[in-house]
C-alpha positions in Angstrom: 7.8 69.4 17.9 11.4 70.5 19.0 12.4 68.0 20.2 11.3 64.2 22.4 11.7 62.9 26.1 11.5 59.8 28.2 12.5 59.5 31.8 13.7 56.1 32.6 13.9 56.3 36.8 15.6 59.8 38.0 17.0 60.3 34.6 15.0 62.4 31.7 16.6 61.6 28.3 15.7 64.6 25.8 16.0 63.6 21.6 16.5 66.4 19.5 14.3 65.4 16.4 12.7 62.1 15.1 16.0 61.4 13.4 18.0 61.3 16.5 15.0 59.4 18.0 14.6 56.5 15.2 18.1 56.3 15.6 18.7 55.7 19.4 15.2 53.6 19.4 17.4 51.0 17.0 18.5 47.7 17.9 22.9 47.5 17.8 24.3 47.5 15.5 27.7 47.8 14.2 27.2 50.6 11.6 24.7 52.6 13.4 27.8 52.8 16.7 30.8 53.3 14.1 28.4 56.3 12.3 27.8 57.8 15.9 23.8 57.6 16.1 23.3 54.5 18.1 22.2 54.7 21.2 24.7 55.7 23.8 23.6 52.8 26.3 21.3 50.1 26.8 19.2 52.7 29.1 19.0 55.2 26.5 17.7 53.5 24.3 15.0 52.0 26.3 13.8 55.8 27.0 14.2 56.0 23.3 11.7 53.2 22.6 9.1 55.1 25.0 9.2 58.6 23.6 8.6 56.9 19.9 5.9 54.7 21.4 4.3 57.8 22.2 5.1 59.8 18.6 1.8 60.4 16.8 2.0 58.9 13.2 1.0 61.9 11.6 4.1 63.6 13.4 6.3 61.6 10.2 4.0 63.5 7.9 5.0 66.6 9.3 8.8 66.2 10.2 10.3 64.3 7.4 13.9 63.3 8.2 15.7 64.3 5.3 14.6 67.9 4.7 12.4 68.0 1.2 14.0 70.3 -0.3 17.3 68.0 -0.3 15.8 65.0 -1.5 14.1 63.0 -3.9 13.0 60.3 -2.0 11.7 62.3 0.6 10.0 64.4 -2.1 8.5 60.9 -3.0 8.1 59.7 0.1 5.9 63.2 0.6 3.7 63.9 -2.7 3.0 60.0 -3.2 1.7 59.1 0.3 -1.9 57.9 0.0 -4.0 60.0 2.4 -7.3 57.3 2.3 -5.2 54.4 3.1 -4.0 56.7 5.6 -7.0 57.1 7.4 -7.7 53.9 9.4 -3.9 54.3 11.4 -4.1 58.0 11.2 -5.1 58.7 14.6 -2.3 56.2 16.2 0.8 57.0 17.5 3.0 54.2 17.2 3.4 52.7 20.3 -0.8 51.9 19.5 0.1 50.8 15.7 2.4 48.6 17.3 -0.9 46.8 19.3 -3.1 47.3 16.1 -0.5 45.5 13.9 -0.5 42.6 16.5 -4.3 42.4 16.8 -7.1 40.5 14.6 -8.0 43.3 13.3 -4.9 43.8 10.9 -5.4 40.8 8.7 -4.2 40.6 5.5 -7.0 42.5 3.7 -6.6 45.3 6.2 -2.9 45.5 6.0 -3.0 45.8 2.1 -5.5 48.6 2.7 -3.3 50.6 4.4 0.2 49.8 2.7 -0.2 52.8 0.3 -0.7 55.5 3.5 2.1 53.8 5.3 5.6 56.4 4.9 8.7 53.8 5.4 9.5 56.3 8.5 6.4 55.0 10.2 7.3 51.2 9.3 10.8 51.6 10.6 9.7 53.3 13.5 6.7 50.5 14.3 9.6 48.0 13.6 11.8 49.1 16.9 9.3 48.9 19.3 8.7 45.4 18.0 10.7 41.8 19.2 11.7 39.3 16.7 8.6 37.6 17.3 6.7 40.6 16.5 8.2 40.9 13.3 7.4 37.4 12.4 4.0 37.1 13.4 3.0 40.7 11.8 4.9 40.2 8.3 3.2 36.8 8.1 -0.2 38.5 7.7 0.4 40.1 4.5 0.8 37.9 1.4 2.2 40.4 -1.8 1.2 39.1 -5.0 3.5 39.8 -8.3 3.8 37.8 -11.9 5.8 37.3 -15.3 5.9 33.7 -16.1 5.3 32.7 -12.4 2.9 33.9 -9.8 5.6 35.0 -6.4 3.5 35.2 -3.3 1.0 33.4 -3.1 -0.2 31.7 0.3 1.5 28.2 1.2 4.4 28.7 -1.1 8.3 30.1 -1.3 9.9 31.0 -4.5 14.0 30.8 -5.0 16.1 32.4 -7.1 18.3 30.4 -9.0 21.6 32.2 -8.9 24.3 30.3 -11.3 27.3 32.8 -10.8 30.8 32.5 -12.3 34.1 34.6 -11.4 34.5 34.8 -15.4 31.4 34.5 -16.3 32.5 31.0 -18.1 29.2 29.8 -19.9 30.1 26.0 -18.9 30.3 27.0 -15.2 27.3 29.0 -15.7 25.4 25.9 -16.5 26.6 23.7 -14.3 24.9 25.7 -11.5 22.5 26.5 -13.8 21.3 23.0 -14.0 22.3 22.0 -10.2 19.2 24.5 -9.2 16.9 22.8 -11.7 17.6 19.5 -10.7 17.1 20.7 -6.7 13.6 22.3 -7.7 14.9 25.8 -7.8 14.5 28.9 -10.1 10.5 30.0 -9.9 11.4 33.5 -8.8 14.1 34.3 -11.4 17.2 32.5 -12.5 19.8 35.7 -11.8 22.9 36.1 -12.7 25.5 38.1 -10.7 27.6 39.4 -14.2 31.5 39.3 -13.6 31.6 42.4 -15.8 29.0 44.9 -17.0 30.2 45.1 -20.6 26.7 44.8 -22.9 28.3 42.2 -25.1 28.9 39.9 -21.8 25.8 40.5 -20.5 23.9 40.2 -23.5 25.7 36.7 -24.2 24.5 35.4 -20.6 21.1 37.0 -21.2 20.9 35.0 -24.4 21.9 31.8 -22.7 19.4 31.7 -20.4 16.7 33.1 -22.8 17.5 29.9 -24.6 17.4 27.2 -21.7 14.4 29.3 -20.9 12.7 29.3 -24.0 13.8 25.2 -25.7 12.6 23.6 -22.4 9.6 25.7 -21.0 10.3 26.4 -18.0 8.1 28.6 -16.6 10.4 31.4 -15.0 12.1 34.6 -15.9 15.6 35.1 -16.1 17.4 38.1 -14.8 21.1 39.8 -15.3 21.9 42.2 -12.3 23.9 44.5 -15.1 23.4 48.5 -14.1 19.9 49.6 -14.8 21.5 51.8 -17.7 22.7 48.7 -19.4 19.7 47.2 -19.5 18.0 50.0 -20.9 20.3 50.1 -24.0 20.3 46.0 -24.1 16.5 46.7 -24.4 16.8 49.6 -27.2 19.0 47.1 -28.9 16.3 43.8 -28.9 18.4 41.6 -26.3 16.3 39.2 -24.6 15.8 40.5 -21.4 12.7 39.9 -19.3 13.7 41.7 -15.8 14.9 44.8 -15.3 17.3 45.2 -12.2 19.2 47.8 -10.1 20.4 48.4 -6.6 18.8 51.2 -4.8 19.0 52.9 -1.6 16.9 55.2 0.7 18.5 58.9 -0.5 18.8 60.8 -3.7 22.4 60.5 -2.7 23.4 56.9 -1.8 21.1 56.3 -5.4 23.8 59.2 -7.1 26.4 56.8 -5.7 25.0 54.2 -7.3 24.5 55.7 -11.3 20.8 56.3 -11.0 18.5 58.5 -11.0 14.4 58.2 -10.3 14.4 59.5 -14.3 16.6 56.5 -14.9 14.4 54.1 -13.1 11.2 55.6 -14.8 12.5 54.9 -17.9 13.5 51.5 -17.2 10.0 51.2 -15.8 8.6 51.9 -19.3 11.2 50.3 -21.4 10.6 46.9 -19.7 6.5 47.1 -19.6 6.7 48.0 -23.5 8.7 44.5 -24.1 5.5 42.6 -22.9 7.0 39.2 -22.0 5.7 38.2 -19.1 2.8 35.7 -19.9 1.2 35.5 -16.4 2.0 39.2 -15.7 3.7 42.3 -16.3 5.9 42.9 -12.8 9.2 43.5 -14.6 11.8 45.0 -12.2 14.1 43.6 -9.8 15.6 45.2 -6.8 18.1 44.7 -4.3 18.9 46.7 -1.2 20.6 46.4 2.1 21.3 48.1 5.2 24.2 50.1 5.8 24.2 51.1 1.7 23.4 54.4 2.3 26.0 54.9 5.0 28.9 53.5 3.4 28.1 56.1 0.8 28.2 58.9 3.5 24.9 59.8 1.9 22.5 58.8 5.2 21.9 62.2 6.7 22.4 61.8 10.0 19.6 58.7 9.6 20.4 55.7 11.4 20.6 52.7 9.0 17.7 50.8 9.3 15.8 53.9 8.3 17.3 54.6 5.6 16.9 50.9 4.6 13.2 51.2 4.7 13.3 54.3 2.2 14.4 52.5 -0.3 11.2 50.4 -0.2 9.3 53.8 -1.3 11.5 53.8 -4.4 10.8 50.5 -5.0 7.1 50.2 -4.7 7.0 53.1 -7.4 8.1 50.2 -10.0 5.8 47.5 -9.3 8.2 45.0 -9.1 8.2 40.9 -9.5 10.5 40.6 -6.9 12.5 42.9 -3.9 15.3 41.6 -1.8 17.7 42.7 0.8 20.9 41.6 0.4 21.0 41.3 4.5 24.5 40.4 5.9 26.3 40.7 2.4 27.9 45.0 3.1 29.7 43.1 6.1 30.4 43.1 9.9 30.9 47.2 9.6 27.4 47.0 9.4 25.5 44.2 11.0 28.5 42.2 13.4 27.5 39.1 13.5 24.8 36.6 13.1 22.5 38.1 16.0 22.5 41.3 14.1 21.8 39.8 10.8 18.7 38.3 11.8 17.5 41.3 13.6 18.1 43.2 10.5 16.5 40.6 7.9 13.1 40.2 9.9 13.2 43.9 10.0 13.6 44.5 6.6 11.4 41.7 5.8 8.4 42.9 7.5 9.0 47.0 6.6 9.0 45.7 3.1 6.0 43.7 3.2 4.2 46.4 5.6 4.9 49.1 2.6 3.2 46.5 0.1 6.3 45.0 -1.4 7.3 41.2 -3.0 10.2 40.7 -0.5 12.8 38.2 -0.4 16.2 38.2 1.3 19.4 37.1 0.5 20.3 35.6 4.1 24.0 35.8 3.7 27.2 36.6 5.0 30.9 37.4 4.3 33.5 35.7 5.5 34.9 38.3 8.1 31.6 38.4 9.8 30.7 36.5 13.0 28.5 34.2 11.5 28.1 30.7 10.2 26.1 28.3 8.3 23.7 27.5 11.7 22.4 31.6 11.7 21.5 30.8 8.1 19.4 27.9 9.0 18.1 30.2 11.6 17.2 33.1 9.5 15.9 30.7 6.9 13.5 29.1 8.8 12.1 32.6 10.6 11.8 34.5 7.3 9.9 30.7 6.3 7.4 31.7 9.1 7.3 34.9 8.2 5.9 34.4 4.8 8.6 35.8 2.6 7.9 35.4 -0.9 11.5 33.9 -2.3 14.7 33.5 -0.6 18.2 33.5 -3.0 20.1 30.1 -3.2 23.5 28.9 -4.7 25.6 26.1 -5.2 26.3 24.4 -1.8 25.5 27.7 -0.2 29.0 29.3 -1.7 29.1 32.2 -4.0 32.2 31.6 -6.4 32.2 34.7 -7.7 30.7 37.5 -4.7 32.8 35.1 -2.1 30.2 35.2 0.4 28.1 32.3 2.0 24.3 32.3 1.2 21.5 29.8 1.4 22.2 26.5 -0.7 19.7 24.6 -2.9 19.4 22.1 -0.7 18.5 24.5 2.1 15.4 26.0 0.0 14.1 22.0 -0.2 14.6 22.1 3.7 12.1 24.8 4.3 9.6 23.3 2.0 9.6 20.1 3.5 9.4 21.3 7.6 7.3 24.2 6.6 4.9 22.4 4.2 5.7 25.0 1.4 5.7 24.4 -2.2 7.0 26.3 -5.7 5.3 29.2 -7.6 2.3 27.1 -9.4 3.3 27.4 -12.9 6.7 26.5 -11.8 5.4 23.8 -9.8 3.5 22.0 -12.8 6.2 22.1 -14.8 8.6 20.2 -12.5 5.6 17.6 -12.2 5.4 17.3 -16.0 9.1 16.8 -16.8 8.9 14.0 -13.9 10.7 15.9 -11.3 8.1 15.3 -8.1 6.9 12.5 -6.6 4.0 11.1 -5.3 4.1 13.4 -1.8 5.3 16.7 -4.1 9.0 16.7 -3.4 12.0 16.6 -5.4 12.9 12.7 -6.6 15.8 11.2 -5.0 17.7 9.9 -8.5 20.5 10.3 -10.2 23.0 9.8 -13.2 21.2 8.7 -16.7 18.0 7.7 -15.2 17.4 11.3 -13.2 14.5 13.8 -15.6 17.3 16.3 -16.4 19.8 14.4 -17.3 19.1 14.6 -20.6 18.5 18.2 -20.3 21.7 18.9 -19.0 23.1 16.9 -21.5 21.5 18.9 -24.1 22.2 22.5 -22.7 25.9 21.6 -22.7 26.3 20.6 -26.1 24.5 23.8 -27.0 26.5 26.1 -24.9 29.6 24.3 -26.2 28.7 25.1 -29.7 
């Protein structure tokens, strides 16, 4: 095709290629209209959302929107894509996957079918014809099952990451948060730590720390330090005790160049961290994080709107069988997504393109301190992405990253969503809170403190040891 129309009244509104008509099709947003792809008005981009309603699916098979020949994750996007899985959707355009996703018919089983014959084009482009609603109700379908020491995923439950940062990487400070989160029930998905410096021998030190709460009072989780991937593969080479391997990516072989890596980097982090075996309930050893506008601030997006390239990342990261994906949602700032409108728009989005493409996701529902936003859009987020079924969410002391300075979900918001939404830990993680004394009677965290609260002794313990 050369090119895609719409007439909205007397008007015909012509797109010049699925790039241009992704991109106009997109919600606002702040990064899309500073980058010059958003729509031009609201009108537009209603004729927009009919010409993609009326795009075969196949058409993204045929007209990818980074050329091949330029790029890697295109060529991935291309020579992976699972022609079978395909089938069922193949003959839809995606105004009619839009109805098919919405209908009985796409339960869960039939939704992990197809994830493998799903391109992220076709997600993204399924995503802008859909409300928030929409997004919700479809995501909420598919459950993504991964494991190490704890099973993420599973029906009825949401997972946290415990995420202990300090601006010096101070081990006392460390496990002060450290312990906080245990005490609040937190940490099944990962404890992570945000390193204040990617020197080896300072992330090798935390990575030792954690290995050691870890391993002396058996909690059943896997720790995590977000050092570049290429650290991690010599921390491996060198015996450190790391259990997941982590690394930003993006949705182009350039945004990933900004970045340090390669897909020959990620493959051999891929095999490095399978080889160490340390999962017990599993082997899903990577971590990822992405977010919108990544690509972009990189000037690496092509002429794709944001979004978009958001969802391409998710090809890269379904390569890796990961424990855990997250988009780091409002965190690149109001150049991006403005405000908390926008935020939410783009979380749900990325939530559900994730989980459409067969992936563990999470979010980081978060936002800097020059955005429009406050701590009521995370309560809002939170509790959608609840519904939505995501598989963890990140939380931090009182909600307030020390180190990152940004605002995120708190401890206390994760027992929130529990209690209103029924949910409960990762199993393993679960029985061990219940075995140390943690729970009560009805499941939930005990309301104790001082000397007589489970941990206490714990904590005790871990700061002698970290002291010493």
């Amino acid at each position: 095709m050369s090119g895609y129309t719409a007439t909205l009244g007397v008007r015909r509104y012509r797109f010049t290629g699925l790039a241009h008509l992704l991109a106009a099709a997109s919600p606002e947003r702040t990064g899309d209209r500073l980058a010059g792809l958003a729509a031009e008005s609201a009108q537009q981009r209603v004729a927009a959302r009919m010409a993609l309603a009326e795009v075969p699916l196949r058409q993204f098979l045929a007209e990818p929107v980074i050329p091949y020949e330029d790029d890697d994750v295109t060529r991935l996007i291309l020579d992976t894509h699972d022609a079978a899985a395909f089938a069922p959707v193949a003959d839809l355009t995606v105004g009619e996957f839009r109805d098919w996703l919405l209908s009985e018919a796409a339960d869960g089983p039939a939704l992990a079918a197809i994830a493998p014959g799903v391109t992220p084009e076709m997600a993204a482009a399924v995503s802008k014809l859909m409300s928030n609603a929409d997004l919700v109700a479809a995501a909420r379908k598919v459950r993504v099952v991964t494991a190490f020491r704890s099973t993420i995923g599973l029906p009825g439950r949401i997972a946290t990451r415990l995420q202990p940062n300090h601006p010096t990487d101070d081990p006392a400070g460390v496990a002060a948060a450290l312990l906080d989160g245990l005490l609040m029930g937190s940490g099944d998905a990962v404890i992570g730590i945000n390193p204040a410096t990617d020197s080896p021998r300072a992330v090798r030190a935390l990575l030792e720390l954690l290995d050691g709460v870890i391993e002396r009072y058996g909690i059943p989780t896997q720790s995590c330090v977000l050092s570049h991937v290429t650290t991690s593969i010599g921390l491996m080479e060198q015996g450190a005790p790391l259990d997941l391997v982590f690394q930003s990516i993006a949705g182009t072989q350039a945004a990933n160049a900004s970045f340090g890596v390669t897909l020959g980097i990620l493959d051999e982090a891929f095999q490095g961290a399978r080889e160490l075996g340390r999962g017990t309930v599993g082997q899903n050893a990577l971590y990822f994080e992405t977010g919108q506008g990544s690509a972009l601030s990189a000037d690496a997006h092509h002429g794709v709107d944001q979004q978009t390239c958001e969802a391409r990342a998710y090809a890269v990261a379904r390569r890796y069988e990961p424990l855990l994906v997250n988009t780091v949602v409002g965190f690149i700032g109001p150049e991006y997504l403005y405000d908390g409108r926008q935020i939410l728009r783009a979380g749900l989005e990325d939530h559900f393109c994730g989980k459409l493409l067969g992936l563990p996701m999470g979010l980081d529902i978060c936002y800097t301190n020059h955005a429009d936003a406050d701590d009521d859009d995370i309560a809002t987020m939170l509790t959608m992405l609840g519904v939505a079924g995501a598989s963890f969410v990140i939380c931090t002391p009182g909600g307030d990253d020390i180190m990152l300075n940004y605002q995120s979900a708190s401890y206390h918001d994760a027992l929130y969503l529990r209690e209103v939404l029924g949910l409960r830990p990762a199993p393993e993680f679960e029985a061990w809170l219940d075995g140390i004394g943690l729970l009560d009677d009805r499941g939930t965290i005990r309301d104790v403190s001082g000397a007589a609260h489970p941990l206490a002794a714990i904590a005790a313990a871990a700061g002698k040891e970290i002291a010493a």
